[in-house]
Residue, then its C-alpha position, 0 to 999 in steps of 0.5 A: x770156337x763155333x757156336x754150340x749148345x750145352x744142357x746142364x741138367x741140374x745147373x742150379x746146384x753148387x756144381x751145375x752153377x760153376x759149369x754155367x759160370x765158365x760156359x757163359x764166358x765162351x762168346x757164340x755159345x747157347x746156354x741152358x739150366x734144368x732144374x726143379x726150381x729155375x732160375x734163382x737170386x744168384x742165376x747166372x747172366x747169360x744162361x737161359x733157366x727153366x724149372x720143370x721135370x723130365x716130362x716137360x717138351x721143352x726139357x727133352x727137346x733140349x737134351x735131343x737137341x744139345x751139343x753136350x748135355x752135362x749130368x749134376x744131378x744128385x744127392x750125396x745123402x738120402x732124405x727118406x722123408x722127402x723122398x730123395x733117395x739114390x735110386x730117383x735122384x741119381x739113377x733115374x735121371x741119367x737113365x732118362x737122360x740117356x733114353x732121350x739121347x740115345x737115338x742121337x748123336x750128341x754127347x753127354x757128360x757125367x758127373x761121377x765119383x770113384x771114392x766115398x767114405x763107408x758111410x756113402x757106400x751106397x751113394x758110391x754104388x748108385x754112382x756106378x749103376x748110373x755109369x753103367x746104364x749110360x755106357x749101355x744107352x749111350x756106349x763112346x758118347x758118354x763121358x765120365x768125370x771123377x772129381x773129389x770133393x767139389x768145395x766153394x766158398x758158396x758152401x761153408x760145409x765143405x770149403x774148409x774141408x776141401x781145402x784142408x784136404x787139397x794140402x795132403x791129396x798127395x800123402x799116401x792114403x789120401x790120393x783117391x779123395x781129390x778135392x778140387x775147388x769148383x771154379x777149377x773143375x768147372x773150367x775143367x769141363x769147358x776144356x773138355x766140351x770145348x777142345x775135346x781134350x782128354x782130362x786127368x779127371 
């Protein structure tokens, strides 16, 4: 494999981590983290952080100039009093993403989800207006990935759950949630940047 270089916007979260903990493995490749807080005590040894927002130059010079940039931003619930909503969590940064990539020639990936439960309605319907608005900008260089549930040790909240949920994923009814532990969906994404694969997410 040549050298390349991948962005992960939102590489301090549960799923950006797992990603820069495969990507780092793979000799030859550039590595960086964009997130509001940086580098933290569990950063990864080989990737390169930096904390800002999408008005910083050093931030939209790497996502005009990387490879792929992948797309972990988001909240799965809103919090009104700190201001995380749907719209500037999950649309707005695709949307950004998208206006500093589209008059390249890169690829971007996208974290999605096709299934929530009704009382993530609304997460759902962001999800799916940030898939359409980067299909417009950015058309055959966006690619969409649909995990379930992502559950990691790291995350207790969810650990039990996802593995619980991985032993009737095949039952009737229960295909659509697709839970998937973090180091497999991490090395799922590799598969794709790295060998241009086609993938059953």
């Amino acid at each position: 494999m040549g050298k390349m270089q991948v962005t992960i916007v939102g590489g301090t979260g549960l799923v950006g981590q797992g990603i820069i903990q495969e990507l780092v493995k793979i000799p030859g490749y550039k590595v960086y983290s964009l997130s509001r807080h940086g580098k933290r005590y569990d950063s990864q040894l080989g990737a390169t952080y930096y904390a800002g927002s999408f008005d910083d130059e050093r931030w939209q010079e790497l996502i005009k100039s990387s490879d792929w940039v992948i797309d972990c931003v988001g909240i799965l619930r809103e919090n009104l009093k700190q201001g995380l909503t749907y719209q500037n969590e999950i649309i707005e940064p695709a949307n950004r993403i998208a206006e500093l990539m589209k008059s390249g020639e890169n690829k971007l990936l996208f974290v999605s989800a096709n299934y929530a439960p009704k009382s993530l309605a609304r997460y759902l319907t962001a999800k799916k207006l940030a898939e359409q608005l980067l299909k417009t900008k950015l058309s055959h260089r966006v690619t969409i990935l649909y995990p379930g549930l992502i559950y990691d040790r790291q995350r207790q909240s969810t650990y039990y759950l996802g593995r619980a949920l991985a032993l009737v994923k095949k039952w009737p009814g229960f295909a659509k949630i697709r839970p998937i532990a973090r180091n497999d969906f991490a090395k799922e994404v590799v598969t794709i940047i790295s060998h241009n694969k086609k993938s059953s997410l």
